[in-house]
DSSP file (Angstrom, degrees, kcal/mol; ACC not computed):
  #  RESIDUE AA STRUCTURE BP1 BP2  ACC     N-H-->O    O-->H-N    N-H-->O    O-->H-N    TCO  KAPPA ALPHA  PHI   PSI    X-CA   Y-CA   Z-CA
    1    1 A X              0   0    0      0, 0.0     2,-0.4     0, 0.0    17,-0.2   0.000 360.0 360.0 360.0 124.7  -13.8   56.0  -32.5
    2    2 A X        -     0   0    0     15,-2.1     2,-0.5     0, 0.0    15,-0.2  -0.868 360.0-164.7-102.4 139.0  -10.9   54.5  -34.8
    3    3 A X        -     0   0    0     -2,-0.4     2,-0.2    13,-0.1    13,-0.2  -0.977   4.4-169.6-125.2 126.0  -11.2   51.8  -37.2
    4    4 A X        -     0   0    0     11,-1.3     2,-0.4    -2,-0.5    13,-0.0  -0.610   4.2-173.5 -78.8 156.5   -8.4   50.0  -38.6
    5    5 A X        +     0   0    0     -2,-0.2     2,-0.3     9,-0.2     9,-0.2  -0.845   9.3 171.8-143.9 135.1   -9.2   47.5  -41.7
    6    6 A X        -     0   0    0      7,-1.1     2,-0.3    -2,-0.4    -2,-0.0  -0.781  14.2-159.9-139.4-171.3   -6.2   45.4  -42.8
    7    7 A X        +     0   0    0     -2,-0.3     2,-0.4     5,-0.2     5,-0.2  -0.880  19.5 157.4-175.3 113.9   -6.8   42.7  -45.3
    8    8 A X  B >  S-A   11   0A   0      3,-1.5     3,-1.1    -2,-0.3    -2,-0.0  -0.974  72.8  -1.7-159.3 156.8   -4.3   39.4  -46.0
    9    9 A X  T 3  S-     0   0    0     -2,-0.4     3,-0.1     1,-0.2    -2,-0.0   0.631 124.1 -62.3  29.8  32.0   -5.2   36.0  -47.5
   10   10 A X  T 3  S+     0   0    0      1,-0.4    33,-1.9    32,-0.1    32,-1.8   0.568 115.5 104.4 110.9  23.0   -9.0   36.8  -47.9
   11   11 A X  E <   -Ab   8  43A   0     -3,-1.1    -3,-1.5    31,-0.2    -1,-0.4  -0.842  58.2-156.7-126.1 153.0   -9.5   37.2  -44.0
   12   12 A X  E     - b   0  44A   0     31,-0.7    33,-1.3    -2,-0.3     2,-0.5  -0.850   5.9-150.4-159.0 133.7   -9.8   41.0  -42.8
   13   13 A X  E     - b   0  45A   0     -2,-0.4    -7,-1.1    31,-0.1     2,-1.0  -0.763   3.8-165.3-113.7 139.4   -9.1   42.5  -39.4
   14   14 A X  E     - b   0  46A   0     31,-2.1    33,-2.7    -2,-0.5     2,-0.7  -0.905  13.7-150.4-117.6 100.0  -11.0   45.3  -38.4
   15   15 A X  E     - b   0  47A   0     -2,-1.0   -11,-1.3    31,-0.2    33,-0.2  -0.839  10.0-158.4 -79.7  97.7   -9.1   46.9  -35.3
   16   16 A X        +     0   0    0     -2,-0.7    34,-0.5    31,-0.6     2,-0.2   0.051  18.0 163.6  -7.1 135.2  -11.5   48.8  -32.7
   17   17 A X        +     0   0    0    -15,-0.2   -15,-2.1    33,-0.1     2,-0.2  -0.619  49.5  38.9-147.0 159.5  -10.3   51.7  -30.1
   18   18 A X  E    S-e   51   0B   0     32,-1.3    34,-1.4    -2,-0.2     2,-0.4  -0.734 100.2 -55.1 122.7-173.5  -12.3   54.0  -28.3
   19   19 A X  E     -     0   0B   0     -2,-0.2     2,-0.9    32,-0.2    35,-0.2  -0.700  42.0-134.6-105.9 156.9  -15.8   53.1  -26.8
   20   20 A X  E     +e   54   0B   0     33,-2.0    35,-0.5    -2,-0.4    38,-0.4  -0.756  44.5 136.9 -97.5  92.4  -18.8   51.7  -28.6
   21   21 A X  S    S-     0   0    0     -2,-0.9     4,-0.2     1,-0.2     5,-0.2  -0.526  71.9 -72.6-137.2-144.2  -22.0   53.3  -27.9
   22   22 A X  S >> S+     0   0    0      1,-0.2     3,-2.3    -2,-0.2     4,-0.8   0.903 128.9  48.4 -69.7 -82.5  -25.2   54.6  -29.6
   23   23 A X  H >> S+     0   0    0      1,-0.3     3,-1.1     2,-0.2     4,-0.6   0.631 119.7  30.3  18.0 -84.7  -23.1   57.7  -31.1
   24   24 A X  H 34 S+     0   0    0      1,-0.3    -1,-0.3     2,-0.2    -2,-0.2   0.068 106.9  70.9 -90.5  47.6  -19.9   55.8  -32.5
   25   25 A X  H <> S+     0   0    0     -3,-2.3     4,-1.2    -4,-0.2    -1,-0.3   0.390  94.0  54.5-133.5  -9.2  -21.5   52.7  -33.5
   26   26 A X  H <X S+     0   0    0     -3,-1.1     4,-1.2    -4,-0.8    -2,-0.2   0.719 107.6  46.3 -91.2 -15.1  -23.5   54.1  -36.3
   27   27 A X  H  X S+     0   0    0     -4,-0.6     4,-1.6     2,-0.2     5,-0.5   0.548 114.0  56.0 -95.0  -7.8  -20.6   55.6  -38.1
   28   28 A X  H  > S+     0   0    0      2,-0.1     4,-1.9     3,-0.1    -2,-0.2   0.992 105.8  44.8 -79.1 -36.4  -19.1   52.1  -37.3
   29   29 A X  H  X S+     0   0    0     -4,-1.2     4,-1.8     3,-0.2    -2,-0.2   0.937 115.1  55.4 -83.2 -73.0  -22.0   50.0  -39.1
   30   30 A X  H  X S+     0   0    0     -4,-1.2     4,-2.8     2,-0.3    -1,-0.2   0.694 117.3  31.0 -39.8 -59.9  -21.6   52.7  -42.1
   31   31 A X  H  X S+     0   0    0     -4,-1.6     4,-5.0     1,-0.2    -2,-0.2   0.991 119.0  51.4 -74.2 -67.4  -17.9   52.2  -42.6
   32   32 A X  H  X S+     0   0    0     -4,-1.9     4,-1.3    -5,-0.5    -2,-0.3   0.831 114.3  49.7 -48.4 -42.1  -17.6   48.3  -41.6
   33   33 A X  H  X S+     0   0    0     -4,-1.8     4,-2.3     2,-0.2     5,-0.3   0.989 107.9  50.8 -69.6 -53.9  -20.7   47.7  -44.2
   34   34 A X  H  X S+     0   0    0     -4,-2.8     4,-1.3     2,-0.2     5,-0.4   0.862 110.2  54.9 -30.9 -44.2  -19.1   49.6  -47.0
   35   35 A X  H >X S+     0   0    0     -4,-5.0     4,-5.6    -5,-0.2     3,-1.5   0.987 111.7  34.0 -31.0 -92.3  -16.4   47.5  -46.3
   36   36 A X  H 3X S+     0   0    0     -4,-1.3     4,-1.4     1,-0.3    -2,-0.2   0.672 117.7  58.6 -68.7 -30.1  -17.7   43.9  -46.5
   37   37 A X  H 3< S+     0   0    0     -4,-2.3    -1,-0.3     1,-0.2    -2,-0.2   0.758 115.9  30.9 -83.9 -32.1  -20.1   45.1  -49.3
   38   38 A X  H << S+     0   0    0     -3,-1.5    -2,-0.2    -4,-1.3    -1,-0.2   0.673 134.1  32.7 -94.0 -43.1  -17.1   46.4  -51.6
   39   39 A X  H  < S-     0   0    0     -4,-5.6    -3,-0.2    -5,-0.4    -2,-0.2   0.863  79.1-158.8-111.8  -9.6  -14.7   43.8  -50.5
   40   40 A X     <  -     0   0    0     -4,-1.4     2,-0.2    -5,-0.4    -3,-0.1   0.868  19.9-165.7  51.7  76.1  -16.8   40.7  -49.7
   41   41 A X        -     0   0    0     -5,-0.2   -30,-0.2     1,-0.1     3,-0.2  -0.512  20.8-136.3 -80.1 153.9  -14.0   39.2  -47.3
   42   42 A X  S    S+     0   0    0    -32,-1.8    33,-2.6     1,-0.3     2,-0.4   0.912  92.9  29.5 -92.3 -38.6  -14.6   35.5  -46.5
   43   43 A X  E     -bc  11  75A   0    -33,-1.9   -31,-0.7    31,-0.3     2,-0.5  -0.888  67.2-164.1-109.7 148.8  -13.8   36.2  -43.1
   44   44 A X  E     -bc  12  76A   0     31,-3.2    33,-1.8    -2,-0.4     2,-0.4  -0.878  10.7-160.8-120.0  93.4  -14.2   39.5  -40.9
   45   45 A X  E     -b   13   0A   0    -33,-1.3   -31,-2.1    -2,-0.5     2,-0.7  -0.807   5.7-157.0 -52.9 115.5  -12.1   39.6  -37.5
   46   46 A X  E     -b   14   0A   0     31,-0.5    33,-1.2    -2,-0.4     2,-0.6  -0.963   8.5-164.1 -36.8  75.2  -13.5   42.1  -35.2
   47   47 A X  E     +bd  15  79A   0    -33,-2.7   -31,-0.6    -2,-0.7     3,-0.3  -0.862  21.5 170.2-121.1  99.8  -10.9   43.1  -32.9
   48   48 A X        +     0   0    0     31,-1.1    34,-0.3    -2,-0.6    32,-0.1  -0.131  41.2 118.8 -99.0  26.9  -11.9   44.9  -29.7
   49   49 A X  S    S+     0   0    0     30,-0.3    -1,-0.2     1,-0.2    31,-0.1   0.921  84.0  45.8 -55.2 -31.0   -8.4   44.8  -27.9
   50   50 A X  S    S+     0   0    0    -34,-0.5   -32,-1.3    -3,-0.3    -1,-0.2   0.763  87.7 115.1 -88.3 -14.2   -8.4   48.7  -27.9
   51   51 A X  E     +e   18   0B   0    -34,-0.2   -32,-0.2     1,-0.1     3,-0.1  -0.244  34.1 174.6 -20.3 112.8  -12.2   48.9  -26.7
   52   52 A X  E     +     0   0B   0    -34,-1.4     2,-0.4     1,-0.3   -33,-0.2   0.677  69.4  21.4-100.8 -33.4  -12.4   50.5  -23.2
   53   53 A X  E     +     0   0B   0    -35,-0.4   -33,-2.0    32,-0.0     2,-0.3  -0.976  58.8 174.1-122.2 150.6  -16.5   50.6  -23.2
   54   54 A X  E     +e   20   0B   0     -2,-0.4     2,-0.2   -35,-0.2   -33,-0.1  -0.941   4.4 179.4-123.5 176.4  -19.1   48.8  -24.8
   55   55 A X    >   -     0   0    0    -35,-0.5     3,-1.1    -2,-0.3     4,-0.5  -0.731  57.2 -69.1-134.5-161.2  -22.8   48.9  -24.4
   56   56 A X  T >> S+     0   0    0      1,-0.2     4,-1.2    -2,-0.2     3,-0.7   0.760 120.5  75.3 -53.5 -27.5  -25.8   47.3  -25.8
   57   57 A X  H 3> S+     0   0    0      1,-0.2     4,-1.4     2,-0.2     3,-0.4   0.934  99.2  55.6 -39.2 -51.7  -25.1   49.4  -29.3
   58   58 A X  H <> S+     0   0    0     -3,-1.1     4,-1.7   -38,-0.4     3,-0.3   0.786  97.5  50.5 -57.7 -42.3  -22.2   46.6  -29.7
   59   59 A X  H <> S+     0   0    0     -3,-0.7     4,-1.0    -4,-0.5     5,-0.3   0.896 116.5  49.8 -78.1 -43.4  -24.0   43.4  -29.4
   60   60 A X  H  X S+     0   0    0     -4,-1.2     4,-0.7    -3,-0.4    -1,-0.2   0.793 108.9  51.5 -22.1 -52.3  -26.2   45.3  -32.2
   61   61 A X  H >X S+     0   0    0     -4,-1.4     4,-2.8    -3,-0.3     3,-1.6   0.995 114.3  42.4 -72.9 -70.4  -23.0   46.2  -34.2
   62   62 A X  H 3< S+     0   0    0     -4,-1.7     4,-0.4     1,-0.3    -1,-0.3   0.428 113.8  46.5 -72.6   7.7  -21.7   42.6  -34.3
   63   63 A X  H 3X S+     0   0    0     -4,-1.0     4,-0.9     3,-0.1    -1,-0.3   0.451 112.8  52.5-113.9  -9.4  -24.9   40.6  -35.1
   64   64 A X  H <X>S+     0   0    0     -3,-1.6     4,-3.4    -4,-0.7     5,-0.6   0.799 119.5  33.0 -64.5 -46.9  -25.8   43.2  -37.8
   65   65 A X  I  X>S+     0   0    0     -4,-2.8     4,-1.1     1,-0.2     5,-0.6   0.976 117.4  57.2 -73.6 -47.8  -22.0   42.7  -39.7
   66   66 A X  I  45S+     0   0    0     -4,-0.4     4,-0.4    -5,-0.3    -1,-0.2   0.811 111.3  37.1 -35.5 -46.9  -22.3   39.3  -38.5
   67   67 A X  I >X5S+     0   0    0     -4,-0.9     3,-2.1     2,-0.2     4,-0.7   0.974 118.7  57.0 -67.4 -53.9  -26.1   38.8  -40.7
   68   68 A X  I 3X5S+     0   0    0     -4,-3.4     4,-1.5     1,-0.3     6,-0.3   0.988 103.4  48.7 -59.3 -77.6  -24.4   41.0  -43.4
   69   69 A X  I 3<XS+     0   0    0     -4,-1.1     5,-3.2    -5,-0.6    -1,-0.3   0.977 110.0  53.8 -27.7 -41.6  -21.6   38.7  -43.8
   70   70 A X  H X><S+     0   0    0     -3,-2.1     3,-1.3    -5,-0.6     4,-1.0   0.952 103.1  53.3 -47.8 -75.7  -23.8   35.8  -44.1
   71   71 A X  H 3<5S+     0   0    0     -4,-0.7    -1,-0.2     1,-0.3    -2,-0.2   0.369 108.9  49.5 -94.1 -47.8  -25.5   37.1  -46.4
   72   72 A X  T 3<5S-     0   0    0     -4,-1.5    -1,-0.3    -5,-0.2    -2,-0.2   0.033 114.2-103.8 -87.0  14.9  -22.1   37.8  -48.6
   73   73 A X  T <45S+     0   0    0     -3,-1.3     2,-0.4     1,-0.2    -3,-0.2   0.933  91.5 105.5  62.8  56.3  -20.8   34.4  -48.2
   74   74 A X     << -     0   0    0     -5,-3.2     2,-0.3    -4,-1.0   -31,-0.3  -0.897  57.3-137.9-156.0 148.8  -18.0   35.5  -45.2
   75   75 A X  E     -c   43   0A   0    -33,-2.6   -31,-3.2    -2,-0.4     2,-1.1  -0.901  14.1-112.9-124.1 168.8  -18.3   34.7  -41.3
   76   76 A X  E     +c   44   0A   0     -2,-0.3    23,-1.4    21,-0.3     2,-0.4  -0.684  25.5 173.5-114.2 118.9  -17.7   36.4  -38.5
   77   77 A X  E     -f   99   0C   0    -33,-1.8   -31,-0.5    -2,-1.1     2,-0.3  -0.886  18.0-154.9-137.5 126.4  -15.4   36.5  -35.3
   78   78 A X  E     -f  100   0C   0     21,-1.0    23,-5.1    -2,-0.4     2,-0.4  -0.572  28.6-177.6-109.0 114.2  -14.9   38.9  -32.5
   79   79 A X  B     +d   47   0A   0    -33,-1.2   -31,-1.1    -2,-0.3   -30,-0.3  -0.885  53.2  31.5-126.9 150.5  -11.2   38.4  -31.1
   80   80 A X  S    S-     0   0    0     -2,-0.4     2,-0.8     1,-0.2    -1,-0.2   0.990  76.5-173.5  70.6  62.7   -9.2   40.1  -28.1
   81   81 A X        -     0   0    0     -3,-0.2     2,-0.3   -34,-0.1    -1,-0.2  -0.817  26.8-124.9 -92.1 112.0  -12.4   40.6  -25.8
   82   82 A X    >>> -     0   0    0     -2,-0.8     3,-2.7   -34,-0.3     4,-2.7  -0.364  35.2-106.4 -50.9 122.0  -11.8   42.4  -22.8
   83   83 A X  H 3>5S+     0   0    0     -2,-0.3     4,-1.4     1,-0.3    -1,-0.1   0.601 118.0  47.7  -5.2 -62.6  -13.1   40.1  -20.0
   84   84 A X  H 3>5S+     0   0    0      2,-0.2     4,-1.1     1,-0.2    -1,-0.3   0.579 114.8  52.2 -82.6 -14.0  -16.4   41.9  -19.0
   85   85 A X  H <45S+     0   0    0     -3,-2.7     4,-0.5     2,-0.2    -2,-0.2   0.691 106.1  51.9 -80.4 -32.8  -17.2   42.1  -23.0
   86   86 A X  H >X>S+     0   0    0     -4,-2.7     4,-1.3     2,-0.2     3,-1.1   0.866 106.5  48.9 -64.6 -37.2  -16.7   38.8  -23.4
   87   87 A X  H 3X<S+     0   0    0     -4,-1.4     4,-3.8    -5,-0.5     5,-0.3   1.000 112.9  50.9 -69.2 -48.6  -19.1   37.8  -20.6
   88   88 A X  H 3X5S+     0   0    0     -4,-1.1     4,-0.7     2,-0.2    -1,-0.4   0.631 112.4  50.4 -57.6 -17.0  -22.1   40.5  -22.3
   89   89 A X  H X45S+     0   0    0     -3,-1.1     3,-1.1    -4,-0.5     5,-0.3   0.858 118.1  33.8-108.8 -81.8  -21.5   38.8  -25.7
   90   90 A X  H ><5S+     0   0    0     -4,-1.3     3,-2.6     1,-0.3    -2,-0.2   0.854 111.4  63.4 -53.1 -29.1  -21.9   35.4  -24.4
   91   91 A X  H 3<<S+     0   0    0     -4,-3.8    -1,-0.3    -5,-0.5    -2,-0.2   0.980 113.9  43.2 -55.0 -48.1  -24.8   36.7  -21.5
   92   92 A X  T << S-     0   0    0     -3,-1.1    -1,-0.3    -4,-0.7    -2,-0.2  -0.086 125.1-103.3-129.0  47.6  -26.8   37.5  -24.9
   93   93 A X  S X  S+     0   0    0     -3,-2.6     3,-0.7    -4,-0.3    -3,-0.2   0.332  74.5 138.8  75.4   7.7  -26.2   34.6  -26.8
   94   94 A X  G >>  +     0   0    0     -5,-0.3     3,-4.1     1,-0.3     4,-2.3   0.809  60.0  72.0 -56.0 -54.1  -23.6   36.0  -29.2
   95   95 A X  G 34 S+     0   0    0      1,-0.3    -1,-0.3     2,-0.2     5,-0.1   0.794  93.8  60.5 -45.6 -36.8  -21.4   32.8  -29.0
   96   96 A X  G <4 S+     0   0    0     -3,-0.7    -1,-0.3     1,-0.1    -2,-0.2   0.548 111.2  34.0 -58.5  -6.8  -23.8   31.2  -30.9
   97   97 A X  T <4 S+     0   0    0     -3,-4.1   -21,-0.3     1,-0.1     2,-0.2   0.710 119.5  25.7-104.3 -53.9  -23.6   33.1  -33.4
   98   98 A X  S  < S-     0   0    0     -4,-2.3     2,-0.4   -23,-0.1   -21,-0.2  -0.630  78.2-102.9-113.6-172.2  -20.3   34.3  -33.9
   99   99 A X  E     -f   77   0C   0    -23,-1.4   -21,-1.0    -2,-0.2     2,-0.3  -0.942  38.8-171.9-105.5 131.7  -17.0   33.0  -33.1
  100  100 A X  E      f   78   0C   0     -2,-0.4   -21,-0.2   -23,-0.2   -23,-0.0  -0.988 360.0 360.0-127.5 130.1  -15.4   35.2  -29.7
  101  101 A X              0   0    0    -23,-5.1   -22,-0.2    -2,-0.3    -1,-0.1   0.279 360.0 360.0-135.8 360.0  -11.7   34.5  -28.8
């Protein structure tokens, strides 16, 4: 799993590739918290264009960073959703939560 983090005007885009499962989604929640905890972004992008699987580990990953974000005064939005990832986010109520584009 690769994680990207870029950072301009207080927004920061965290670019995804690889799959998301039990495995790489704990060294993701490790890095991505360190992240928002040290840099306290007002916004966090999630950006799963390079994503080929996800499973339930994911909806996990983003409603964790998502609470952690709150929590740091920042919100959260999951952009470049492969079709059948968008439809699991929204199946399990994600859209309410975060923003998915």
């Amino acid at each position: 799993m690769k994680i990207d983090i870029k950072t301009e005007n207080g927004t920061a885009v965290a670019g995804l590739s690889g799959e998301i499962d039990h495995h790489s989604a704990r060294d993701l929640r490790a890095r991505l918290d360190k992240f928002i905890i040290t840099a306290r972004p007002k916004e966090l992008v999630i950006d799963l264009k390079n994503i080929t699987f996800m499973d339930s580990s994911g909806i996990g990953l983003i409603m964790g960073r998502s609470k952690l974000l709150k929590e740091c005064g920042g919100r959260l939005e999951v952009r470049n959703t492969q079709p059948y990832i968008k439809r699991v986010l929204k199946l399990a109520g994600m859209d309410r939560i975060v923003r998915i584009t």
